[in-house]
N, C-alpha and C positions, 0 to 999 in steps of 0.2 A: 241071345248070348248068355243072360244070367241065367234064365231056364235050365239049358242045354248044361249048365257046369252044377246042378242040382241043388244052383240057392233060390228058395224059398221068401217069401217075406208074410208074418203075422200081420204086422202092425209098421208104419210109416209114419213117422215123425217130420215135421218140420217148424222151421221158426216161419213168423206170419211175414218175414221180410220175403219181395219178390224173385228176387235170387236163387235163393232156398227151395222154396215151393216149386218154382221152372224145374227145377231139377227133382224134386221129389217123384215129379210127375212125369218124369222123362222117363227114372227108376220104375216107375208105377207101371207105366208102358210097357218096359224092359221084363219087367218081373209078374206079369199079365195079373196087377194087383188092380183092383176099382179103383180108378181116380179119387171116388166120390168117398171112399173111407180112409184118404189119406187126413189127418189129423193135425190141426196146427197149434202151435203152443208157446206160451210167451217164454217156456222154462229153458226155449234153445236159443234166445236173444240174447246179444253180448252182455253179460254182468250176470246172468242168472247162476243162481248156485244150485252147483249138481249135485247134489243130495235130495235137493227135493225135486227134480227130474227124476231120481231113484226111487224115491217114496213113489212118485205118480208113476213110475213103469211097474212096481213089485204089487202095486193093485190088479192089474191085469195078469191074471194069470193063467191065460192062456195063451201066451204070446210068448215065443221063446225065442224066435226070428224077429229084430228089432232093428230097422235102420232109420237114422236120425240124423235130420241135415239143415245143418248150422250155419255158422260161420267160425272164423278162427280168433282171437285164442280160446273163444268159447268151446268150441268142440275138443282142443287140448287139454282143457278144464277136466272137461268130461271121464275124457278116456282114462287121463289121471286116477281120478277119485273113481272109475270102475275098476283099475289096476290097484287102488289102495295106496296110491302114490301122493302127496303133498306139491312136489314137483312135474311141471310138465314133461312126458316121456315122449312127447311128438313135437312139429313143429309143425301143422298144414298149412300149404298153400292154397290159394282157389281154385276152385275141384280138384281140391285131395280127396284121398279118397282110406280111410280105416277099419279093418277088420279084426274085430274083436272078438276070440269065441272064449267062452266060461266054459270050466266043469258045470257037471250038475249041483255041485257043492255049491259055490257060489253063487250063481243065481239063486239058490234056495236062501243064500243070506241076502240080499238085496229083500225078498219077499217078507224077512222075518227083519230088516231095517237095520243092518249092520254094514253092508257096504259104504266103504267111504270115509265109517263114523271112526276108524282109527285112526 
C-alpha cells in the first residue's frame, strides 16, 4: 500500500515501548524497510524533550524520509517543536497516525540546530 503511493522510508524510529515497536515493524513490512534497522530510542518515550530527538535526527544526514512511533502526548510534543509551535497543534489518538513534510529550508535548519529553539 505505502509503496504503491511512492512513500519511501530512510530511517524508522521507535520508542523501546512494545506498542510502538509492533507497529514500527508492521510499517517496516509495509514500507519493504529491514526490520533489523529499525532503531529504538528512549528520545520517543513520554517526557522526552524534542529538541534533543532533533539534535539526534539532524546528525544523520542522510535521512530525509523519517517515520517515528511514539505514543501520545509525546509525539504532539513532537510535531509541535518540528512546527516551531510552543503549543500542541495535534491531538493523537492510538494509532493516529501524522504527516509531516518540511521544505528543503527547514530541515537544513534542524541539521544546523535551530528547530524548535524559538
Amino acid at each position: 500500500m505505502w509503496r504503491r503511493s511512492g512513500v519511501t522510508a530512510d530511517l524508522l524510529l521507535t520508542s523501546p515501548y512494545v506498542r510502538a515497536a509492533q507497529t514500527a515493524q508492521i510499517f517496516a513490512s509495509a514500507l519493504e524497510y529491514a526490520k533489523q534497522k529499525i532503531r529504538r530510542t528512549d528520545l520517543l518515550l513520554p517526557g522526552a524533550e524534542p529538541s534533543q530527538l532533533f539534535r539526534e535526527l539532524a546528525k544523520d544526514k542522510q535521512a530525509s524520509a523519517v517515520f517515528l512511533f511514539g505514543h501520545a502526548p509525546q509525539l504532539d510534543d513532537v510535531i509541535a517543536t518540528a512546527l516551531g509551535s510552543k503549543k500542541h497543534l495535534t491531538a493523537l489518538k492510538k494509532a493516529g497516525v501524522a504527516f509531516v513534510e518540511f521544505e528543503t529550508a527547514r530541515a537544513a535548519d534542524w541539521r544546523a540546530g535551530v528547530a524548535g529553539d524559538s
